[in-house]
N, C-alpha and C positions, 0 to 999 in steps of 0.2 A: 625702297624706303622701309626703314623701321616702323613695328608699329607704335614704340616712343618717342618717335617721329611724327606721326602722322597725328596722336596724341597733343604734342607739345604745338603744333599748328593748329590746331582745333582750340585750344585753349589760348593761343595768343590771338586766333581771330574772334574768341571770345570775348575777352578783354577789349580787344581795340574797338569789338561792337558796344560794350559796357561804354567806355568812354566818348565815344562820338556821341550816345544816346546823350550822357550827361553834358556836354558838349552844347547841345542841340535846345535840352531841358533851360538850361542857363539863359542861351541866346532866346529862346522863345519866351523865357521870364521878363527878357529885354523887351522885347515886340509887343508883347502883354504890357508894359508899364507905359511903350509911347504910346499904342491905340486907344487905353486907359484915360490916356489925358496927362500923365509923366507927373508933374509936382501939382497941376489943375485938372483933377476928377471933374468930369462930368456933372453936370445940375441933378440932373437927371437920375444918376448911376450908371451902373454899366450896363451892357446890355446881355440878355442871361447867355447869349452865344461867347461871348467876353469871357461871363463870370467863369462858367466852367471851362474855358481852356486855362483860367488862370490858375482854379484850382487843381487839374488834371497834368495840369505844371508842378505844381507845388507838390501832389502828391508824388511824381515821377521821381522830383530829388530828396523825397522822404521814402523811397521805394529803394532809389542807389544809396541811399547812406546804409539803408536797413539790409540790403544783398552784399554791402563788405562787408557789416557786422555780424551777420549770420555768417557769411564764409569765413570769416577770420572765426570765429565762435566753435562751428564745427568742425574747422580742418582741427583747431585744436585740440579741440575736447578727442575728435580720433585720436589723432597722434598722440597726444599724451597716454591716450588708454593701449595703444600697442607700444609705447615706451615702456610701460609699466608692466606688461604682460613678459618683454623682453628683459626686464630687469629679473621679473621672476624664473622665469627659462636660466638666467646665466647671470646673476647675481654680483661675481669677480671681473665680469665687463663694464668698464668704465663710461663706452662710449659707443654709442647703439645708430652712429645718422649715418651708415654705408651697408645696416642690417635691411633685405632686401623685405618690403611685408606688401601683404596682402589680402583683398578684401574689403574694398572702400564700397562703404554702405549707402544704397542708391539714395536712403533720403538726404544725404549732404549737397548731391548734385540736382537733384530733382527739387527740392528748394529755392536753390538757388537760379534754376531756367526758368522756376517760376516767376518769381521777382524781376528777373530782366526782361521776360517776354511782356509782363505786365505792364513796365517800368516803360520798353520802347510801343507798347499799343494804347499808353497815354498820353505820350509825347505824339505819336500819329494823330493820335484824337486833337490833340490840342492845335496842333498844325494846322488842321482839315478846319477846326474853328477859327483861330485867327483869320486863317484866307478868306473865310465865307465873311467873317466880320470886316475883314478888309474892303473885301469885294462888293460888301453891300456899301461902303461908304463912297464909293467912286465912281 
């Protein structure tokens, strides 16, 4: 195995862990609205094990919006600045995306596990709350 290879499976089981987290975020927002009481809240309120998995929900899918944003943000901001380095190198070159570059700056990446690692140990949190709120109602 290449290690382009090995690379490109790293990153799509990245992704696919991205996605099920959001996935999960979604459906748990779901679980949160029935235990909630759905269109009939509670007299009472919620109760505060509730409140915070709903917000450690909410903040999960303000976490994945904000890790494609930033990854879309800096893959670009890179590439564009070694487009532009390239352009200076050889000027009469039209068209630079088979130009082979190197040097991706750890803060792009290191950003970005941060947000997911955050992203899925809120949605854990939230989980481990719903159950206990569940579990207390039954």
């Amino acid at each position: 195995m290449k290690l382009s290879e090995a690379r490109e499976n790293f990153y799509q089981a990245a992704d696919t862990a991205s996605q099920v987290a959001r996935q999960l975020a979604l459906a748990g927002i779901a679980v949160f609205w029935l235990l909630s009481g759905g269109l009939r809240p509670p007299e009472g309120g919620l109760s505060t094990g509730l409140f915070w998995a709903g917000l450690a929900l909410s903040v999960a899918v303000f976490l994945d919006l904000f890790q494609f944003l930033w990854k879309a943000s800096a893959w670009a901001f890179w590439s564009h600045r070694k487009e532009n380095a390239l352009e200076q190198a050889d000027p009469d070159k039209k068209n630079y995306d088979n130009e082979e570059v190197h040097g991706i700056p750890p803060w792009v990446n290191k950003v970005t596990w941060t947000l997911l690692f955050s992203k899925v140990s809120l949605i854990i949190m939230a989980f481990v709350l719903l159950l206990i709120d569940y579990h207390s109602r039954t």
